[in-house]
C-alpha positions in Angstrom: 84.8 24.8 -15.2 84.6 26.7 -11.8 85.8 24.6 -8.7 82.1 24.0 -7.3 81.0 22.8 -10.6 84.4 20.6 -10.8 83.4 18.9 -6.9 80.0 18.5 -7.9 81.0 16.7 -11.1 83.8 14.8 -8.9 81.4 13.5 -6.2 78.3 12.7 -8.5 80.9 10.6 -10.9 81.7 8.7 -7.3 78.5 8.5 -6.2 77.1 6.7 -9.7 79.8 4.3 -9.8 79.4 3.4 -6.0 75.8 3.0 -6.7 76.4 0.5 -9.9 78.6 -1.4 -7.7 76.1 -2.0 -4.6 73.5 -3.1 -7.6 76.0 -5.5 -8.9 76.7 -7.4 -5.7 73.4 -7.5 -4.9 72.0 -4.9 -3.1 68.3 -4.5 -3.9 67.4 -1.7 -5.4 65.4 0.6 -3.0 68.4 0.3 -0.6 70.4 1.4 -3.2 67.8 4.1 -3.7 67.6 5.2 -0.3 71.6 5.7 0.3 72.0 7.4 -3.1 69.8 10.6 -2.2 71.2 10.7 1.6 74.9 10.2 0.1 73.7 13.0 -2.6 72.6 15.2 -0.2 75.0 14.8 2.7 78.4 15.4 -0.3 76.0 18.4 -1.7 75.6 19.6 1.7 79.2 19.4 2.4 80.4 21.4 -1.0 78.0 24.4 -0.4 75.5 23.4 -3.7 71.4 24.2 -2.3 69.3 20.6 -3.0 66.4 21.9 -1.2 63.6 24.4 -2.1 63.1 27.2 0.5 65.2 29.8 2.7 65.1 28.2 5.8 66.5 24.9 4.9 63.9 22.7 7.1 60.7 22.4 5.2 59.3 21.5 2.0 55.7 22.6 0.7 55.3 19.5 -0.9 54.8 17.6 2.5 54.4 14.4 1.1 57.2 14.2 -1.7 58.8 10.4 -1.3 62.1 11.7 -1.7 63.5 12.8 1.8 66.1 16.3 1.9 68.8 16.3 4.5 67.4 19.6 5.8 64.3 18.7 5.5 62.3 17.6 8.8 60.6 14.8 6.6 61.6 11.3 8.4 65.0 9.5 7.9 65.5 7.3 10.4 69.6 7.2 10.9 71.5 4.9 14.1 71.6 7.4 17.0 75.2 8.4 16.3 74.5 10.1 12.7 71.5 12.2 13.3 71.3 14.3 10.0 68.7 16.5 10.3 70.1 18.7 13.6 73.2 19.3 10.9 70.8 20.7 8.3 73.0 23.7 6.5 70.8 26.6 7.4 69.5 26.6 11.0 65.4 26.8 10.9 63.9 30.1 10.8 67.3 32.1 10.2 69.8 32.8 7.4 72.6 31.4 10.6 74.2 28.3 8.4 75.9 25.6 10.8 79.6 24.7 10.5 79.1 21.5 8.4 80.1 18.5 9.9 80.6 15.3 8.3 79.2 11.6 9.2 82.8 10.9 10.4 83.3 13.9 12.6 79.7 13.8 14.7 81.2 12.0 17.6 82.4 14.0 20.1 85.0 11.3 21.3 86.6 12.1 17.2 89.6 14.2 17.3 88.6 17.5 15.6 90.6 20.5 16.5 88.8 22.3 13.3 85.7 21.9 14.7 84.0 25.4 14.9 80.5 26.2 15.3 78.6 28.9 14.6 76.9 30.7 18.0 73.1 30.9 17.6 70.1 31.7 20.2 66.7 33.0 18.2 65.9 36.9 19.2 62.3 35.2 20.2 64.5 33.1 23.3 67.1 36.1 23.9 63.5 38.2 24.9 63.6 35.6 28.3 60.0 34.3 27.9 58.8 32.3 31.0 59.2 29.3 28.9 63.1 29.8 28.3 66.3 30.0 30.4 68.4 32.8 30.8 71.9 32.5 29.3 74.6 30.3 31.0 76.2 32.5 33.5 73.5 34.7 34.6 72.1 31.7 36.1 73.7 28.1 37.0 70.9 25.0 36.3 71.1 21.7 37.6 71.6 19.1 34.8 71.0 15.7 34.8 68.3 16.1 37.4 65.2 17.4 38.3 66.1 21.2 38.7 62.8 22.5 40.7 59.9 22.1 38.6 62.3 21.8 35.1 63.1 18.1 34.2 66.4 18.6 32.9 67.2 14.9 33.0 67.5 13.4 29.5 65.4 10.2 28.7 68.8 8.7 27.3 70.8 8.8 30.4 73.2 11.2 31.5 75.1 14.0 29.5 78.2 15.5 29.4 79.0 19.2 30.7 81.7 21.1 28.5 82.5 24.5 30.0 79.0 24.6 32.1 77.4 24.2 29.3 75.5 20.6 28.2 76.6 18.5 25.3 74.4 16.9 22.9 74.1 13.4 23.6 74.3 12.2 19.6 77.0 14.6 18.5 78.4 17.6 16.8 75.6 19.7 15.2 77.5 23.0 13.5 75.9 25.1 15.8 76.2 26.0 19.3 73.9 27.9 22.0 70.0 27.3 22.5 68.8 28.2 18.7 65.2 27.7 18.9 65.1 26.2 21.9 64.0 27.5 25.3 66.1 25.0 27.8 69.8 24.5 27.7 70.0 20.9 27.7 67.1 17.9 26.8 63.8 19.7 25.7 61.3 17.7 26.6 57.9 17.0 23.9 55.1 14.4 24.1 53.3 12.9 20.9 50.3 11.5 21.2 49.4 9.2 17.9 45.8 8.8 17.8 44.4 5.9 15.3 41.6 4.2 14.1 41.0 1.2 11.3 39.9 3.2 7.9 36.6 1.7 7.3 34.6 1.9 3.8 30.7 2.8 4.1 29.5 0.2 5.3 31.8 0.1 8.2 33.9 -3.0 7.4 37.9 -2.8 7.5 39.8 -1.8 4.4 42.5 -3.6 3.0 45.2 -2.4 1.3 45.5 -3.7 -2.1 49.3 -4.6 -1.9 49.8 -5.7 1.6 46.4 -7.2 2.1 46.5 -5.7 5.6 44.1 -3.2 7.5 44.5 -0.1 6.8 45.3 2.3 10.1 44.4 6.0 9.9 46.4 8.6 12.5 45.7 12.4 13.2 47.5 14.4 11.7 48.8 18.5 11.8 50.4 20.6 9.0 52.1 23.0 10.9 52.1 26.3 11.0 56.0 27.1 11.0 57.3 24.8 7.9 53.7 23.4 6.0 55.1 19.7 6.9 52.6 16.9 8.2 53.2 15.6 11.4 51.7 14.2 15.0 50.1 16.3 16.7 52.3 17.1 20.2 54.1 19.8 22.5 56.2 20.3 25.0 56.0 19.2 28.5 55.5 22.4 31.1 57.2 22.5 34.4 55.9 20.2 36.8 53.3 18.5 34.3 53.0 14.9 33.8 53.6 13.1 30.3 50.3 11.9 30.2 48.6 15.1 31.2 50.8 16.7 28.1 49.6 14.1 25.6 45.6 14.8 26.1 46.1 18.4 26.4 47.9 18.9 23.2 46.1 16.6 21.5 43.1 18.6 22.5 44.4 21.9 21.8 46.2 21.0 18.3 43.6 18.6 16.6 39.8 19.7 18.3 40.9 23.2 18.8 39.7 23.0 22.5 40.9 26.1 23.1 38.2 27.9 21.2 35.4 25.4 22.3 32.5 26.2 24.1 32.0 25.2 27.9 29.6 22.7 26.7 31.5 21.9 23.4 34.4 21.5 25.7 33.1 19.4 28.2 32.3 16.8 25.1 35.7 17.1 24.2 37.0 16.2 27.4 34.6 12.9 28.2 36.0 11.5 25.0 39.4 12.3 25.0 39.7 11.0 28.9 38.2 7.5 27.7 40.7 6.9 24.8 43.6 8.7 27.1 43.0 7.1 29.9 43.0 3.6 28.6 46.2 1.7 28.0 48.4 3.1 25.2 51.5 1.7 23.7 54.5 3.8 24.3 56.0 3.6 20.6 59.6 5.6 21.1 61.1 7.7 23.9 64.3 9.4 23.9 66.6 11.8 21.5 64.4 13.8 18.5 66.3 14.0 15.0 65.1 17.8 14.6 66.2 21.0 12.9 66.6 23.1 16.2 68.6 21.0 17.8 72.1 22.3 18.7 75.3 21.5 20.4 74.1 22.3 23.7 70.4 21.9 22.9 68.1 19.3 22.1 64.6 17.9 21.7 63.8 14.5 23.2 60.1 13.0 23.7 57.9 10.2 24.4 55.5 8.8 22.1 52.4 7.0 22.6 49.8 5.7 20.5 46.3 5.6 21.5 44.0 3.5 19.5 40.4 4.0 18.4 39.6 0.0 18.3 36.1 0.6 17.5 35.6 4.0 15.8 33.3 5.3 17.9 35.5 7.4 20.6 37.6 10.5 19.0 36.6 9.0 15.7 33.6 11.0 15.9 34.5 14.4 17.5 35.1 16.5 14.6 38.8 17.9 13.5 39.7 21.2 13.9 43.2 22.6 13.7 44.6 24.7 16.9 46.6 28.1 16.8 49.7 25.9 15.8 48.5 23.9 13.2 47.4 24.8 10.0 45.0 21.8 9.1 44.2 18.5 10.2 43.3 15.5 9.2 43.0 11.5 9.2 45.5 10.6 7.4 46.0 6.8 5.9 49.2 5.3 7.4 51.9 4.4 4.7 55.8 4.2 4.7 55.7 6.9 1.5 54.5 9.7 4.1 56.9 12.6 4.7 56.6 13.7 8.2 58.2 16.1 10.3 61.4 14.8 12.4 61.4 10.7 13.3 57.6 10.7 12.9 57.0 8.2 10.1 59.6 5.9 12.7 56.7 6.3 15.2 54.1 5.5 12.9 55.7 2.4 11.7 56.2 1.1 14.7 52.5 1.4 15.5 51.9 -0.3 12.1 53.5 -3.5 13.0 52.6 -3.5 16.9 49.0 -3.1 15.1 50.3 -5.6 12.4 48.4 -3.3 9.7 49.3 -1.9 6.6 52.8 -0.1 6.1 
């Protein structure tokens, strides 16, 4: 027996017996569930052995599989200390593989002297777009405030600097530098969640048959980059408004506004300004669980959910995916969904606001 095949053994003989205990105390069994694939995936994870389909380590094909993967983007929600899926093994979109880092070691107040991550920025952010800074030294930004037009404040209160260069707010990650991401620092993204009551034909609420509550239906965008479902939403350009980000990417991602006609576009707008422009419920804002993250980068946005009361608003404007998405779709809200990053966390917090079915 090789020593991999010996750990594996080792772990997975742990990992039943702590599992038969938790059941005998008492522990229902899909908490029991739910903690035996994160603990099999986090010790997997930790020994080197692959648990997850695909070279990039962040998406599966199978978008709605109920069984979530550590490196997957699909939604786990953790307590802000133990964000999992920023220490996914192979960094999104590269062969780079993060320095793993245990639960116990994320904390940046835990001794580590060990600790040493891998140095990663994508060759698509080392081309200096417009929409990415330069590298720390060739210029010196302003963090924890408004730096010019660049928000570099992070929706979860101030952030450390380690040698000029900005510490994740949740922890260790495996990787250091901007990876994917254009600003050193918060990233900043708004999701718009867009619902309506599913409704049979003749227009009457349905019920699920379990929960005896109305079902909610939300857009939803496969995107381009991993196949995964998820809301619809983008990041917030210089000097722009969360609310102005929320209708425009809603626009561009789900009607495809982009590609509209003046008069198709004009439409588009009427409708989109009367559901936007009315009250919505801000559902989450703060720190992203997501792939890209990094040591010294990270993404953080603000949620909102803006509902379609009587169907006759967005409902009837007819779907069409953007440039970044590669469908889209109403899609029946349900805690089985696999979603990209804390998504399905959004959606059920909209559920239960909406007190409808999760």
């Amino acid at each position: 027996m090789n020593c991999v095949t010996e750990k594996a053994g080792l772990i997975s003989h742990f990992l039943v017996t702590a599992a038969l205990f938790l059941i005998h105390i008492g522990f229902g069994m899909k908490a029991v569930s739910r903690n035996w694939v994160a603990s099999v995936h986090v010790a997997l994870s930790l020994i080197g052995l692959p648990y997850a389909s695909g070279t990039s380590g962040v998406c599966r094909k199978n978008a709605f599989s109920r069984i979530p993967s550590l490196c997957s983007s699909s939604s786990v929600y953790m307590p802000p200390a133990a964000h999992v899926k920023a220490r996914c093994p192979v960094y999104p979109g590269s062969d780079t593989r993060r320095f793993p880092v245990p639960d116990d070691k994320v904390d940046w107040d835990t001794d580590w002297p060990q600790y040493s991550p891998v140095n990663y920025t994508a060759p698509a952010v080392l081309k200096k777009p417009v929409w990415a800074d330069p590298e720390i030294g060739g210029f010196s930004p302003q963090f924890n405030s408004l730096d010019g037009s660049v928000d570099r404040k992070s929706h979860e209160g101030p952030y450390r600097i380690q040698n000029g260069k900005p510490l994740n707010p949740h922890g260790r990650t495996g990787l250091e530098g901007q990876g994917l991401l254009g600003r050193w620092g918060p990233n900043h993204a708004a999701d718009p969640i867009v619902t309506r009551w599913k409704r049979d034909s003749a227009g009457q609420h349905v019920h699920h048959t379990n929960s005896q509550l109305p079902v909610l239906q939300f857009v939803s965008i496969k995107r381009l980059d991993c196949g995964e479902w998820a809301i619809p939403g983008g990041m917030v350009d210089p000097g722009e408004r969360i609310s102005q980000t929320l209708q425009r990417e809603f626009s561009e991602e789900a009607l495809n506004s982009l590609q509209a006609s003046q008069s198709e576009r004009e439409k588009i707008q009427k409708r989109i300004s009367e559901l936007f422009n009315s009250a919505g419920l801000q559902v989450y804002k703060g720190y992203v669980d997501d792939p890209r993250n990094t040591d010294n980068a990270w993404m953080e946005t603000v949620a909102v959910n803006f509902h379609d009361e009587s169907g006759n608003s967005v409902s009837e404007l007819p779907l069409q995916a953007g440039d970044d998405a590669g469908q889209v779709s109403w899609i029946d809200v349900d805690s089985s969904l696999a979603l990209y990053a804390n998504h399905l966390h959004f959606l059920e917090t909209v559920a239960k606001e909406r007190k409808a079915h999760w």
